[in-house]
C-alpha positions in Angstrom: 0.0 0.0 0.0 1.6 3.6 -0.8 1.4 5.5 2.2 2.1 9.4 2.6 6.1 9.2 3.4 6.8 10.5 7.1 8.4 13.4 5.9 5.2 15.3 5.0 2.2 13.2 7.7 2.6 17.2 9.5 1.7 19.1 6.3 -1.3 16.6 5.5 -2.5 16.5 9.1 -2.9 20.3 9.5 -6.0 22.0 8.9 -5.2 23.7 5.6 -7.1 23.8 2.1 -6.1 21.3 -0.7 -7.3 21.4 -3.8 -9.3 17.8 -5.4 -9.0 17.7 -9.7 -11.2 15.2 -11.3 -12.1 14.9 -14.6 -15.5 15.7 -16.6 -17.1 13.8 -19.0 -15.1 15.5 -21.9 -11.8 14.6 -20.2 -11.4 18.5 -18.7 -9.6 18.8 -15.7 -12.4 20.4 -13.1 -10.2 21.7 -9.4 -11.9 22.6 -6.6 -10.4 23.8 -2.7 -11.8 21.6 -0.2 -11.0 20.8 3.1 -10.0 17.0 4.1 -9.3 14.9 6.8 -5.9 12.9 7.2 -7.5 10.3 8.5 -6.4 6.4 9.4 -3.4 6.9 6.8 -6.1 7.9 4.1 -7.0 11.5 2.6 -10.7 11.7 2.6 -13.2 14.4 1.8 -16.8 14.9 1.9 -19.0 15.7 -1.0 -23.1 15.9 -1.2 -24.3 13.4 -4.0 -25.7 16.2 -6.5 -22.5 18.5 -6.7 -20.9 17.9 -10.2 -17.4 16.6 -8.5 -19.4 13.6 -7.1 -20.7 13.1 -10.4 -17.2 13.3 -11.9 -15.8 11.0 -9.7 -18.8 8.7 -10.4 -18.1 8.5 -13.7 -14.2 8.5 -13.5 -12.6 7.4 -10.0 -9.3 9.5 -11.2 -8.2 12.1 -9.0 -5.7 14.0 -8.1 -5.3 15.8 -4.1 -2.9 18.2 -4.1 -1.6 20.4 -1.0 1.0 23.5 -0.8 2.1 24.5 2.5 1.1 28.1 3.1 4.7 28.9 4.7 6.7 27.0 2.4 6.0 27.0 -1.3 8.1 23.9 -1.7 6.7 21.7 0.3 3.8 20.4 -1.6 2.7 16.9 -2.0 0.1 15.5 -4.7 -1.8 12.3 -4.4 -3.0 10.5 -7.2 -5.0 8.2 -7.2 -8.7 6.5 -7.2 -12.0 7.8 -5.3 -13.7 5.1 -3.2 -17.1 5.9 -1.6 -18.6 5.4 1.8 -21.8 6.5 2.9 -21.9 9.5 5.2 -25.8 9.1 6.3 -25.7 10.3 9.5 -22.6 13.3 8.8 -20.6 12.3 11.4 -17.8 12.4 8.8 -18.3 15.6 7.5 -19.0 17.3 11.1 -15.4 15.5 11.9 -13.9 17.4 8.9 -15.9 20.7 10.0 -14.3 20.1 13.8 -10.7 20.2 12.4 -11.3 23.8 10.7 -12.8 25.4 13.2 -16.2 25.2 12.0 -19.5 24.7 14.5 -22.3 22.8 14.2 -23.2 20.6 11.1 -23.3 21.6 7.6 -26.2 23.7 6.3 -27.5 20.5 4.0 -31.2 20.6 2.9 -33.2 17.5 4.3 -32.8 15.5 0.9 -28.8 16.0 0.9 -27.0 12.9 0.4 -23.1 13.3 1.4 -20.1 10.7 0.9 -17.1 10.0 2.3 -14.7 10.0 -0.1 -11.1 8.0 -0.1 -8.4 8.5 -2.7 -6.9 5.4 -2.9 -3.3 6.5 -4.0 -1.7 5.0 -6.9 1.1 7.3 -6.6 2.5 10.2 -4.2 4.7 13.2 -5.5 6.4 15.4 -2.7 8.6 18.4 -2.7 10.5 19.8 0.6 10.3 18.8 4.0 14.0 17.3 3.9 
């Protein structure tokens, strides 16, 4: 299993914004900043079932997590990898993720809101820095 080297488990467990690519159904690159959760060795993120990244990934598990440290420009590291999805029906996930950036309460879903817990399942990791 490829596992986030040592050298950068501090960057990736700090509560900073990454941005998620994916690709659309005409084989665009689509980014987005999200928060995510270091969690149990594994970058996950949430995402509600009828925003167009879940759809993306849906369609095409490839993705790519990439994170820049806001102090250091050179320490980066980029994920890439497959999306694997776990049910988040009670958003105890997603209020975990919300915890770690300082946010209160849960998320401001509508009653009908379906969220995931998505796992990038790496396939390979690029880092920079951190030496």
């Amino acid at each position: 299993m490829i596992t986030v080297p040592e050298s950068h488990v501090a960057l990736v467990s700090e509560p900073y914004g990454c941005v998620i690519t994916t690709l659309t159904p005409t084989g665009l690159p689509q980014s987005t900043g999200m928060w995510f959760l270091y969690d149990e060795g594994q970058m996950r993120f949430s995402l509600l079932e009828h925003r167009k990244k879940y759809r993306n990934l849906r369609e095409n598990s490839a993705c790519t997590f990439f994170l820049m440290s806001p102090t250091s420009m050179i320490d980066t590291i980029e994920v890439r990898g497959r999306a694997a999805f776990e049910p988040d029906p009670d958003k105890l996930f997603v209020a975990k993720v919300r915890t770690q950036y300082g946010a209160d309460g849960p998320p401001s879903d509508g009653p009908d809101d379906h969220r995931w817990i998505v796992t990038i399942v790496p396939e390979r990791i690029n880092t920079t820095g951190r030496r």
